[in-house]
FISENU-721606 format. One line per 3 residues: number of its first residue (from 0); their letters; for each residue x, y, z of N, C-alpha, C. Coordinates in steps of 0.05 Angstrom, whole numbers. Atoms other than C-alpha are relative to their C-alpha. Layout:
FISENU-721606
NUM> A> X,Y,Z,X,Y,Z,X,Y,Z; ...
end
This chain:
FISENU-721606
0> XXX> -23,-16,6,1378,1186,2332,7,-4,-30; -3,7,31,1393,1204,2257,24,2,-6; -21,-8,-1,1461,1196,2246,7,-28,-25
3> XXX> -14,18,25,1506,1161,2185,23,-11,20; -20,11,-14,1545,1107,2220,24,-20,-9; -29,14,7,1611,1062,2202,-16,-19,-25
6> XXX> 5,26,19,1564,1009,2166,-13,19,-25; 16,-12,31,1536,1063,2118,27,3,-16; -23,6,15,1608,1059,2093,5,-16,-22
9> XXX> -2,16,18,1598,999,2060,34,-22,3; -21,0,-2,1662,953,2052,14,10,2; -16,-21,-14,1722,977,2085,22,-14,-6
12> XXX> -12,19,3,1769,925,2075,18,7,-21; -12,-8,20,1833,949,2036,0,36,-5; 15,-34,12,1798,1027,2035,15,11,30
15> XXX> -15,-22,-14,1839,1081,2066,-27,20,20; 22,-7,-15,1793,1110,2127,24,25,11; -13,-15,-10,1816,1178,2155,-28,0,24
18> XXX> 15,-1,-25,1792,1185,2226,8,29,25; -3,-29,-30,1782,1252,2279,-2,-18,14; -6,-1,-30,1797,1237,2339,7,27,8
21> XXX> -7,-28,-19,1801,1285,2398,25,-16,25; -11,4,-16,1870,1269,2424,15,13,10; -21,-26,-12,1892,1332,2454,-5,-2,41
24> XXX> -4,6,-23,1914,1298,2520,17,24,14; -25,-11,-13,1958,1336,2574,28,-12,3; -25,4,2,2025,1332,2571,17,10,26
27> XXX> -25,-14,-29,2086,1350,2632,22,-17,-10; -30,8,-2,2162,1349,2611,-8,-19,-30; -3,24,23,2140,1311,2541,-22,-26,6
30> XXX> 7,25,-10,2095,1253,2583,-20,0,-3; 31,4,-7,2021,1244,2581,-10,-8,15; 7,3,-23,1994,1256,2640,-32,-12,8
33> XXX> 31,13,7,1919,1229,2623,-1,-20,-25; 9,9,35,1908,1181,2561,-30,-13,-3; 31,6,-4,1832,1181,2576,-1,0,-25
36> XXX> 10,-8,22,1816,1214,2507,11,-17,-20; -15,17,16,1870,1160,2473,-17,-27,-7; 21,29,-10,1836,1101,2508,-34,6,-2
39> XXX> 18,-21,12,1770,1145,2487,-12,-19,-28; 2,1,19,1787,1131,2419,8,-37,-16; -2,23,14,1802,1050,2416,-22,-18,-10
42> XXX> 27,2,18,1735,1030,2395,0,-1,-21; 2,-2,26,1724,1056,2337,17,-4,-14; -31,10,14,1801,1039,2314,0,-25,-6
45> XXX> 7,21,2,1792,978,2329,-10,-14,-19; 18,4,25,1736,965,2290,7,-1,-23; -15,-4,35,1771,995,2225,20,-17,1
48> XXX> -17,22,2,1827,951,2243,-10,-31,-3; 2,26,1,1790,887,2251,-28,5,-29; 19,-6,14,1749,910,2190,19,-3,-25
51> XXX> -23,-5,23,1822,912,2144,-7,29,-8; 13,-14,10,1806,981,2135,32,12,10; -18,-22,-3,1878,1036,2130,-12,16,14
54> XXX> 9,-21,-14,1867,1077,2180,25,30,17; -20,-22,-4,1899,1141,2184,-18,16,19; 13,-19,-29,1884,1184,2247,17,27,1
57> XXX> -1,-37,-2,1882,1263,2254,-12,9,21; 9,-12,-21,1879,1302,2312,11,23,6; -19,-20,-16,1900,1371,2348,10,-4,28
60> XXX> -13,5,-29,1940,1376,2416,11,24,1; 0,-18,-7,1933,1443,2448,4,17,-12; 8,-21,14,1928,1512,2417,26,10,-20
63> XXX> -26,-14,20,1989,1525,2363,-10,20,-10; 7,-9,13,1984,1581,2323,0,3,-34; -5,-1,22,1977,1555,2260,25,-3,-24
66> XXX> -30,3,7,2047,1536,2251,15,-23,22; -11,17,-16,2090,1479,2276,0,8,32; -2,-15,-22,2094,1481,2349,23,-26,13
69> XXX> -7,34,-11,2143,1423,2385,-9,-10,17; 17,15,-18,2117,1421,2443,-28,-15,7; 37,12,17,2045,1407,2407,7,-20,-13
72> XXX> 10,22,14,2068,1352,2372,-4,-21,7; 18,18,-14,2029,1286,2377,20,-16,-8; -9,23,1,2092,1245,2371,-5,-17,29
75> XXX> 18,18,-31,2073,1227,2452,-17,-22,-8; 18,16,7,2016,1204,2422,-6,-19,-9; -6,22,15,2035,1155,2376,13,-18,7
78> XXX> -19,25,-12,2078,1119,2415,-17,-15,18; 17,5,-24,2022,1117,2476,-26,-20,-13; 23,8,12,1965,1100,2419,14,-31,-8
81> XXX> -4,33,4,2013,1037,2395,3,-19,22; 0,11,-26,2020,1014,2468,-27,-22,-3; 18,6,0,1943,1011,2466,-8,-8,-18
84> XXX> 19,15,21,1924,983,2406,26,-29,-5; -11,23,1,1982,935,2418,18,-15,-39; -4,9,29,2010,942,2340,19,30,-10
87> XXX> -19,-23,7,2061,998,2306,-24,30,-7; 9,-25,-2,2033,1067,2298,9,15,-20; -19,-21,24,2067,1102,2236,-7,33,5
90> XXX> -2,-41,-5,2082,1182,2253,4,9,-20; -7,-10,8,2077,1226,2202,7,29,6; -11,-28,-7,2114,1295,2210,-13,17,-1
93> XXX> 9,-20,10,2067,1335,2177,-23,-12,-7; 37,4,4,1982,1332,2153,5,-5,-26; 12,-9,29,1980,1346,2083,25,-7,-22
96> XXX> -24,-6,15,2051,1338,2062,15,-32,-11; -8,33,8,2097,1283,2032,4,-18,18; -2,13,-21,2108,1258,2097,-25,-12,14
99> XXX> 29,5,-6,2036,1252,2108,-13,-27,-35; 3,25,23,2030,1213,2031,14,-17,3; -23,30,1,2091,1167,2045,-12,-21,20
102> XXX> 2,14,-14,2064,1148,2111,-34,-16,-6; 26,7,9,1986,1136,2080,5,-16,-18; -9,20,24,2020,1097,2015,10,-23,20
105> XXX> -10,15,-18,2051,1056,2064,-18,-21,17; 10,9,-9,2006,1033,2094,-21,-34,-8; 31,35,-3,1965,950,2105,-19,7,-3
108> XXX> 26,8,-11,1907,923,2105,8,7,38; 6,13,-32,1892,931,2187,22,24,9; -19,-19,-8,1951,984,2187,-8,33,13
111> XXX> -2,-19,-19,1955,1046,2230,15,17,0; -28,-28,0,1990,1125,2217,-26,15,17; 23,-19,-20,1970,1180,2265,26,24,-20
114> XXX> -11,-19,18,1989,1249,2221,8,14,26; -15,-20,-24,2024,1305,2261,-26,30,-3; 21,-23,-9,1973,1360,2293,-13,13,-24
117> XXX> 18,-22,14,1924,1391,2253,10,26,-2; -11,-29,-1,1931,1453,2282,26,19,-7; -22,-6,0,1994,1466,2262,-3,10,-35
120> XXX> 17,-17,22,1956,1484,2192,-10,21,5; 20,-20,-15,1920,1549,2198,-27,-2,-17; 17,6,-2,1871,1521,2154,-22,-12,8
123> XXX> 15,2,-8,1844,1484,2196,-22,8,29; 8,-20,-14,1814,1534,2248,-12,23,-10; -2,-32,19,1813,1595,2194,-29,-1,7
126> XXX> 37,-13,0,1748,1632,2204,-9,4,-28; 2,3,33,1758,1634,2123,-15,-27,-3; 3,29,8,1718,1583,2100,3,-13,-25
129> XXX> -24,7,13,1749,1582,2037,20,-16,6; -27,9,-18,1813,1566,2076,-10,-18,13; 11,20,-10,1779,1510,2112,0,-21,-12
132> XXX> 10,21,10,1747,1477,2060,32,-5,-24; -27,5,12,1814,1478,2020,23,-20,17; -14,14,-17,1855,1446,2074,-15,-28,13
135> XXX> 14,27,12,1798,1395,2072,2,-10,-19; -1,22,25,1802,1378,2008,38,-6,-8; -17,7,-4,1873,1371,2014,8,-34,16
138> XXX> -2,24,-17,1871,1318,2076,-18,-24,-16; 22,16,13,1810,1283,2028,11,-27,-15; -10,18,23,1854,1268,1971,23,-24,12
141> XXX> -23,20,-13,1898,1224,2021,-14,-31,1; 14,26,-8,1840,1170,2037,-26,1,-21; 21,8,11,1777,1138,2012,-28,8,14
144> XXX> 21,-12,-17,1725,1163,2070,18,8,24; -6,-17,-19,1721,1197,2133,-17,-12,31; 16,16,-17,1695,1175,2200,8,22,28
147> XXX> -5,-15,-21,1686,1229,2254,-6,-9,31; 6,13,-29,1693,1206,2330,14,10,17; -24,-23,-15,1736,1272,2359,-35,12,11
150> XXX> 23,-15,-7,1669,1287,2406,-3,32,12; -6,-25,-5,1699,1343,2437,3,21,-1; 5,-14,21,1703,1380,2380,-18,7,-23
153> XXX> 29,-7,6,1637,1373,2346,-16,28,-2; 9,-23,1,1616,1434,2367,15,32,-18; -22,-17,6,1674,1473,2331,-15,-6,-31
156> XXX> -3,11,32,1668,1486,2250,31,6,-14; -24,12,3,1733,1458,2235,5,-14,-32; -4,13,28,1761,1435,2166,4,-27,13
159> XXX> 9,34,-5,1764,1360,2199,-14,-5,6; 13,-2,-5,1709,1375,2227,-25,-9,-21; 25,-10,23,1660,1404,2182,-1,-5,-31
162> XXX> 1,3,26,1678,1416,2116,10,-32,-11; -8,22,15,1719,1350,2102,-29,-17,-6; 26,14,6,1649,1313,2116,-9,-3,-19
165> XXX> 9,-14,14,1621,1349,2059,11,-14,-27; -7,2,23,1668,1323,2009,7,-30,-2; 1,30,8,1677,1244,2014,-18,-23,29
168> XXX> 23,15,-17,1633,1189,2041,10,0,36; -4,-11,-21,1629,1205,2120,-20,-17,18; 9,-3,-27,1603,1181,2184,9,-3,35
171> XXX> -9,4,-36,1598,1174,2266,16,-24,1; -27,17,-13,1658,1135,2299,-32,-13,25; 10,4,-12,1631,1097,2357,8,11,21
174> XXX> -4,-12,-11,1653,1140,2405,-20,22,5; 24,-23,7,1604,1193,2382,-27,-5,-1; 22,12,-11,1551,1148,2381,-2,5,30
177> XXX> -4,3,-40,1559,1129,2456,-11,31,10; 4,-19,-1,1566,1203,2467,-30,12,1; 21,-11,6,1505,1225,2442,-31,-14,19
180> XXX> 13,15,-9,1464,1163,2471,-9,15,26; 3,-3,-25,1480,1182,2536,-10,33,5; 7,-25,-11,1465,1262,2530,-31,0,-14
183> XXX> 29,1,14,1396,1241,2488,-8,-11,37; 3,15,-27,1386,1200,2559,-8,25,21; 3,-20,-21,1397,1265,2600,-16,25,-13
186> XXX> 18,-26,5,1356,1315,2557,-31,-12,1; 21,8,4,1297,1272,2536,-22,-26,26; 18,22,-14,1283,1209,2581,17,-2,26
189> XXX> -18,9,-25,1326,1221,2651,-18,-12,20; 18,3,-21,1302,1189,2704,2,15,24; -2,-24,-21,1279,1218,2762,7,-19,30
192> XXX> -13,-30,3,1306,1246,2811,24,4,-11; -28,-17,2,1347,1287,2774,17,15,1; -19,-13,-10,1410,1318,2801,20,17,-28
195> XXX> -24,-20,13,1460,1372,2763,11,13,22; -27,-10,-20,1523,1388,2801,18,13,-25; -12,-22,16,1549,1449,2767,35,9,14
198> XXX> -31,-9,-28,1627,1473,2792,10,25,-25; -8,-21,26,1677,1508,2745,11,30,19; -8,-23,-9,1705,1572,2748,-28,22,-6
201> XXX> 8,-29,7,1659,1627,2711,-33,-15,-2; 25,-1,-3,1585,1625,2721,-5,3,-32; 1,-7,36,1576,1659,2652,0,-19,-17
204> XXX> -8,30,26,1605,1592,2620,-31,-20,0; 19,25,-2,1542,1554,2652,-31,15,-1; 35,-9,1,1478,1605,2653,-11,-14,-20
207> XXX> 14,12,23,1456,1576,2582,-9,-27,7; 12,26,-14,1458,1505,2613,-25,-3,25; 17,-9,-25,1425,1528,2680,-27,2,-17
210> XXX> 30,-7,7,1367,1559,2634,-13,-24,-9; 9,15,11,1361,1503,2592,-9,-23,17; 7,28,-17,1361,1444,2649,-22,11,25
213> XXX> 11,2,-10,1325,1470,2694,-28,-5,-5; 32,13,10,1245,1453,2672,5,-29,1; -4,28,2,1283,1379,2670,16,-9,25
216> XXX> -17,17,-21,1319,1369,2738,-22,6,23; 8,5,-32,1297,1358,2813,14,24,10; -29,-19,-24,1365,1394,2842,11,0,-15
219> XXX> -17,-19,13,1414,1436,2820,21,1,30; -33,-10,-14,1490,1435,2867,13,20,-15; -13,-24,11,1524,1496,2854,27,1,19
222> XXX> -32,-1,-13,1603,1490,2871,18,27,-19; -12,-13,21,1662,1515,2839,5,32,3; -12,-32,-2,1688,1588,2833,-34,12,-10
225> XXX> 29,-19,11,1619,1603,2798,-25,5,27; 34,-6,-18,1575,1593,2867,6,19,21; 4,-25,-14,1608,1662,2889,-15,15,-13
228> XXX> 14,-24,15,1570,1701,2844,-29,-14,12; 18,4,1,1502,1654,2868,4,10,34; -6,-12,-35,1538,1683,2948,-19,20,1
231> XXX> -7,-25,-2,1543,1747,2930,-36,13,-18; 25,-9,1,1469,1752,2893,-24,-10,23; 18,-3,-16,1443,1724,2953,10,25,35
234> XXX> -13,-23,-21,1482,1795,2996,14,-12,9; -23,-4,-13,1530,1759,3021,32,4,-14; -29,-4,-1,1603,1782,3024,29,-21,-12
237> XXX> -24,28,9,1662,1737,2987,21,1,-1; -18,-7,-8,1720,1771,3001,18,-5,-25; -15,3,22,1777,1760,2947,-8,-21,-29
240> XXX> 2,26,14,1741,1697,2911,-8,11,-14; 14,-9,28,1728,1698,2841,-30,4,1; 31,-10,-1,1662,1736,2824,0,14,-22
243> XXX> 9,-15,23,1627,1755,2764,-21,27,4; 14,-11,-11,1598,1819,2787,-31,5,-19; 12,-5,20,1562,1831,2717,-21,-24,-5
246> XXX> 14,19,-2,1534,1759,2729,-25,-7,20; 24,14,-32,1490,1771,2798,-28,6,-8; 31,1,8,1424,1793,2765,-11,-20,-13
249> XXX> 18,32,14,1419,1736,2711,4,-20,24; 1,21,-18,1440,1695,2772,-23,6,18; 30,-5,-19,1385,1728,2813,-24,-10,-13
252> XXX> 24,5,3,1338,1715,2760,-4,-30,2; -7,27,3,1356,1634,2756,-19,-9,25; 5,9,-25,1345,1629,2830,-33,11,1
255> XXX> 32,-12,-8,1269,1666,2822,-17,-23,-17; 10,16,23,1259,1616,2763,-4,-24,16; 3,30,-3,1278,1553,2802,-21,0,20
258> XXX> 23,-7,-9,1233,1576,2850,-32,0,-8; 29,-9,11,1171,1593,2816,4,-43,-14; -2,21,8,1186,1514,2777,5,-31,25
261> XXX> -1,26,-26,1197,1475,2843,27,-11,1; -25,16,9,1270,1463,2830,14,9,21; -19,-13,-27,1315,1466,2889,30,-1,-4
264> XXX> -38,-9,8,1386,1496,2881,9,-1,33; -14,-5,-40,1433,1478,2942,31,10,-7; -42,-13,0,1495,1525,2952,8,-6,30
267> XXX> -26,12,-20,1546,1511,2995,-10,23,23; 2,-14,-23,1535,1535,3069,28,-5,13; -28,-9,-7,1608,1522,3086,30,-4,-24
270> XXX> -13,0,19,1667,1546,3053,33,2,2; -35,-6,-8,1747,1535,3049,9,24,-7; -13,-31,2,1776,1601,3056,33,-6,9
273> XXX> -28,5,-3,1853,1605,3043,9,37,-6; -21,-24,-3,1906,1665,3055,3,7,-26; -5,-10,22,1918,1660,2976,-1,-29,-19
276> XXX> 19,26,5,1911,1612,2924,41,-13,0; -11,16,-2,1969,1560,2933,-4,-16,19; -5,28,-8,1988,1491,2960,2,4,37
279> XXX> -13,-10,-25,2021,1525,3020,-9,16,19; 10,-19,-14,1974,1570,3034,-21,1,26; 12,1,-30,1936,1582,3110,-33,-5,-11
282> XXX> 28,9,23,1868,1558,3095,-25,-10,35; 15,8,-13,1808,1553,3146,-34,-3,-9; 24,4,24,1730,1529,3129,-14,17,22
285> XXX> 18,-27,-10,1675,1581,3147,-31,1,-4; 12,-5,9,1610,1590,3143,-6,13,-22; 6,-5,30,1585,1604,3068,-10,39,10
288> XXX> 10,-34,-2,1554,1676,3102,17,23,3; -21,-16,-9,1619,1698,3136,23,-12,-9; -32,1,7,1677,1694,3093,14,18,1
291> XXX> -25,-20,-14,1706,1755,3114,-2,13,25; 6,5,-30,1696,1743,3178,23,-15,16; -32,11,0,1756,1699,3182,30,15,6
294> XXX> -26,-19,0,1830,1724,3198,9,11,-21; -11,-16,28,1843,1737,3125,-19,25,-5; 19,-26,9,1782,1787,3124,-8,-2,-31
297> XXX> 15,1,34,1766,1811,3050,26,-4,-15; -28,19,9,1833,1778,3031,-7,-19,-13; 11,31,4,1806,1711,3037,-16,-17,-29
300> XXX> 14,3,18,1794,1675,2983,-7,-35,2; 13,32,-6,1742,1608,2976,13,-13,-19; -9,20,17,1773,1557,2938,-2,-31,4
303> XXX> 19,29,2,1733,1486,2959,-25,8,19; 19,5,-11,1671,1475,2984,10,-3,27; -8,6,-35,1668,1456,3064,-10,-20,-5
306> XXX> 11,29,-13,1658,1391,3095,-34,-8,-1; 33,1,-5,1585,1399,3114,-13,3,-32; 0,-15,25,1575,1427,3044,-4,-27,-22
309> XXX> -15,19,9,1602,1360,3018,-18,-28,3; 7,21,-7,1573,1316,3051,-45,-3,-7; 22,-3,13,1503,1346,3033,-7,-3,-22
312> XXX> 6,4,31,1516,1346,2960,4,-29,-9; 3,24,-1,1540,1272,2976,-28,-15,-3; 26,4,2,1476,1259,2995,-21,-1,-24
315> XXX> 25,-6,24,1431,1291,2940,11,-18,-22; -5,17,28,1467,1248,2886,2,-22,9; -5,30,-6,1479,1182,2922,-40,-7,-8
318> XXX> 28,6,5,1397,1186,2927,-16,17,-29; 11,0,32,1387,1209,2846,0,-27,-15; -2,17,24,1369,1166,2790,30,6,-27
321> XXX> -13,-20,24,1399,1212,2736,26,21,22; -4,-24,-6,1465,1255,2754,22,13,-19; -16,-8,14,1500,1302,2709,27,16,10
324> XXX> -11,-16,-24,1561,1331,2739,26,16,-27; -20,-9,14,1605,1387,2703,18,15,9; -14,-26,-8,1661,1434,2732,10,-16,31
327> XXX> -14,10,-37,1707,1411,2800,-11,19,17; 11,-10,-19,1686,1443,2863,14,17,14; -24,-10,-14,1744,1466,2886,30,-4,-17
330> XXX> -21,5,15,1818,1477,2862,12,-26,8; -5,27,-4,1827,1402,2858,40,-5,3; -28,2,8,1897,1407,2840,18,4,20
333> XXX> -27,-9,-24,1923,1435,2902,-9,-16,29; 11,23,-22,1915,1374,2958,-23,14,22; 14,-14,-16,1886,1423,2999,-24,6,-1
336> XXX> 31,-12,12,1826,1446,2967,-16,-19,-20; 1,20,19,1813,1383,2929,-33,-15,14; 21,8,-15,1764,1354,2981,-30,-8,-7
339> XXX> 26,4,9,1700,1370,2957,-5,-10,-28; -4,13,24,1712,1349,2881,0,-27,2; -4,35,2,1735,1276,2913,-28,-5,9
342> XXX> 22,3,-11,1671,1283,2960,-23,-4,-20; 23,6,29,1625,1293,2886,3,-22,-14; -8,31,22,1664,1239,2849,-15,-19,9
345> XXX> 10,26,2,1655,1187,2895,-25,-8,6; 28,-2,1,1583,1199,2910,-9,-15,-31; 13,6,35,1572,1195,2831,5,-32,1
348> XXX> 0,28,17,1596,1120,2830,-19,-16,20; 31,22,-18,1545,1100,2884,-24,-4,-9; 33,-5,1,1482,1115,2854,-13,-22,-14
351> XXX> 18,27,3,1433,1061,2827,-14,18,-23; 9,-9,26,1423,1096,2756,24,18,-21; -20,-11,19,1464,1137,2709,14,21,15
354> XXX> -18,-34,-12,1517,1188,2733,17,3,-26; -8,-10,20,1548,1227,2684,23,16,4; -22,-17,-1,1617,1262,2686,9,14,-27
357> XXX> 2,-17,36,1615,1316,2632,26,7,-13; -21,-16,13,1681,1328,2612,22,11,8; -13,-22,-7,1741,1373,2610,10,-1,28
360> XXX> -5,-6,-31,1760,1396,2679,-1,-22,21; 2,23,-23,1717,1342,2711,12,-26,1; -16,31,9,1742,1274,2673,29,3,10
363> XXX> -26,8,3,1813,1299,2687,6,-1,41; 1,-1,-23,1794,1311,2763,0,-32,8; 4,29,-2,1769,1246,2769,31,-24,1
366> XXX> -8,19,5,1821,1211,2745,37,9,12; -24,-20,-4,1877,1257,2776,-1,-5,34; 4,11,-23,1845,1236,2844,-4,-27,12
369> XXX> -11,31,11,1855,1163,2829,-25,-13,5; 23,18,6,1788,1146,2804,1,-11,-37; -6,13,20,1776,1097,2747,-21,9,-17
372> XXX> 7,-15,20,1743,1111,2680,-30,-26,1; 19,12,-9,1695,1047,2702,-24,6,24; 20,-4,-23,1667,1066,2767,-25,26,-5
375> XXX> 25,-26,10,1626,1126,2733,-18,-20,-28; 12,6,18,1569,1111,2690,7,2,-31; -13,-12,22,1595,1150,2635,30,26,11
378> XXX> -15,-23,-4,1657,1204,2628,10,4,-29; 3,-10,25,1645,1251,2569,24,9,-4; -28,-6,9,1710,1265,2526,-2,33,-9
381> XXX> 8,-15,10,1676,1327,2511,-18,24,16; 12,-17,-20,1656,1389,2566,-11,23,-15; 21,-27,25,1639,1445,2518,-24,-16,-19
384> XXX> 17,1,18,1608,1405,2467,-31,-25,16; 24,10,-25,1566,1364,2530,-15,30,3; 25,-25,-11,1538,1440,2554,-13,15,-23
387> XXX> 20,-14,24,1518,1459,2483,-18,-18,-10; 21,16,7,1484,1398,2472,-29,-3,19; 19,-3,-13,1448,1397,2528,-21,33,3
390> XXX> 7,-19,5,1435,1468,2520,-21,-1,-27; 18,-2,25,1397,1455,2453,15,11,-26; -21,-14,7,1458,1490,2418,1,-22,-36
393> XXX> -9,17,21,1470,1465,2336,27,-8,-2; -30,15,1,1532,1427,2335,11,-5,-33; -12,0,40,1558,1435,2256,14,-30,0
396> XXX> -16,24,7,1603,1369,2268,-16,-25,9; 16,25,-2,1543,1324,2291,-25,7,-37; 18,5,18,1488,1360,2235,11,-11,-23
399> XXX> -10,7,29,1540,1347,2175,7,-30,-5; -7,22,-3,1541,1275,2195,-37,-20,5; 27,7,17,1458,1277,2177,-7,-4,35
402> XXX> 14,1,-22,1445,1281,2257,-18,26,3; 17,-29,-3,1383,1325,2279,-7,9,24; 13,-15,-29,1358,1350,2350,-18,-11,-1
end
């Protein structure tokens, strides 16, 4: 792996380090309802702290438009991040601004500011890249280097991202290391057998991965809102459940591919069918053939896997080497339909080699169903920029950091 890492920095000791992080946790009522991506990011802080190194930290938290937002700001964050690092946290109000130089002048040896949201710039998003690299060299003139370890975002070209790289000495956090280790692990040297447990909502999101992994897996699980469109290309009927209709031929051709390659795709033969999608709603499990066969008819819509279903895909991963797992299986969120998502999890922490929890959706499943961030092999901070890597996809915020494919 070719990558510029913390020690190509050179002394650090005294030297102002600006650091990405990806700490755009969830929030309810002001609270942070996950601080995976926080606890994510103590590593590499760490380090610059027991290194005497100023470390100023930059991040976004959820989609503003380019303009203050309140409910986006990462003061949550700063309070939650000094918890965990056990030492004060200095908030600045703003990125770029005096409030952002008072709180960086300010700062120890070993000391600690987290700036207020990125995003709340619009250069750093702007499709201008002008406007990018300007709002980079703005955040630049605050510190002495740069140290990217926001994995999540990698795949984005981002003025913290991308361009700042570009303009003062730069490399990988240890976070991003790790990261990478473990998806070099699952493209190049997995062991076998290897399992991919796909979920998610939109099929569309995952064909590129599908193409790319299959020549490298054993099995393929297909959950999730996406394995109506793999129903409905094999004729059957799905009654109200999400379906990409525009998706059933490249899904037809997938299924001719894994075929002709020896790769066995298992879809769900039974499926929870509910009256509508809530908590409250009438909900019976069905055979995967006849879902509108049921009392709801073409009403009905699937929203978890079935039991049998469950307990098969249990199976195929408890007995993998290798398993990658991205997308919940079901609408986890609503006790009801949650089932088969807990049924994937805890399969994954049995196995006797690497299991992998990609991200996004699934890390927050996981840990929302009161599993720990230990009992999985790995759990990537990073679900988009996991399916483009594995996809073969150029990542602008790993190449500008001298990494190659």
């Amino acid at each position: 792996m070719s990558l510029r890492t913390i020690d190509s920095l050179g002394e650090l000791s005294g030297k102002k380090v600006l650091v990405r992080c990806d700490l755009n946790v969830p929030l309810k009522d002001g609270e942070i309802t996950d601080d995976g991506r926080i606890r994510a990011s103590l590593p590499t802080l760490n380090a610059l702290i027991n290194a005497g190194a100023r470390v100023v930290v930059i991040s976004h938290l959820g989609r503003p438009d380019g303009a203050p937002e309140a409910k986006y700001s990462l003061a949550p964050v700063a309070q939650r991040l000094s918890e965990l690092l056990g030492k004060p946290v200095a908030f600045a109000s703003d990125t770029v601004g005096s409030a952002a130089e008072d709180a960086v002048s300010s700062l120890e040896d070993g000391d600690v500011a987290l700036l207020e949201n990125l995003r709340f710039n619009p250069g750093e998003t702007s499709k201008d890249s002008k406007e990018r690299a300007d709002f980079a060299f703005q955040l630049s003139k605050l510190v002495d280097s740069f140290v990217s370890d926001g994995f999540g975002v990698v795949h984005r070209k981002q003025a913290s991202v991308y361009e700042i790289a570009g303009i003062i000495p730069s490399a990988a956090g240890l976070l991003i290391q790790a990261e990478l280790e473990v998806l070099e692990r699952l493209t190049n040297t997995p062991e076998q057998p290897y399992t991919v447990v796909l979920g998610g909502s939109k099929v569309s999101d995952k064909l590129a991965v599908i193409g790319a992994l299959l020549p490298k897996v054993n099995t393929l699980l297909i959950g999730g809102g996406m394995l109506f469109t793999f129903l409905a290309a094999q004729g059957y009927k799905v009654g109200a459940s999400l379906l990409e209709v525009d998706q059933i031929d490249n899904v037809k051709g997938y299924l001719a591919e894994a075929e002709k390659l020896g790769v066995e795709i298992v879809l769900p033969t039974d499926i929870v069918v509910a009256s509508k999608f809530g908590a409250d709603a009438e909900y019976v499990t069905t055979p995967a053939d006849a879902i509108e066969d049921t009392a709801f008819g073409a009403s009905g819509l699937g929203l978890d896997i079935g039991p049998d279903t469950s307990a098969r895909f249990a199976e195929v991963i408890s007995a993998s080497k290798t398993v990658f797992w991205n997308g919940p299986m079901g609408v986890f969120e609503l006790a009801p339909f949650a089932a088969g998502t807990k049924a994937v999890a805890s399969a994954l922490t049995t196995i006797d080699g690497l299991g992998v929890v990609g991200g996004g959706d699934s890390a927050a499943a996981v840990r929302a169903l009161g599993f720990t961030d230990d009992q999985f092999g790995h759990i990537s901070t990073g679900g988009g920029a996991s399916l483009e890597f594995l996809e073969g996809k150029h990542l602008p915020g790993l190449e500008v950091l001298g990494w190659q494919a």
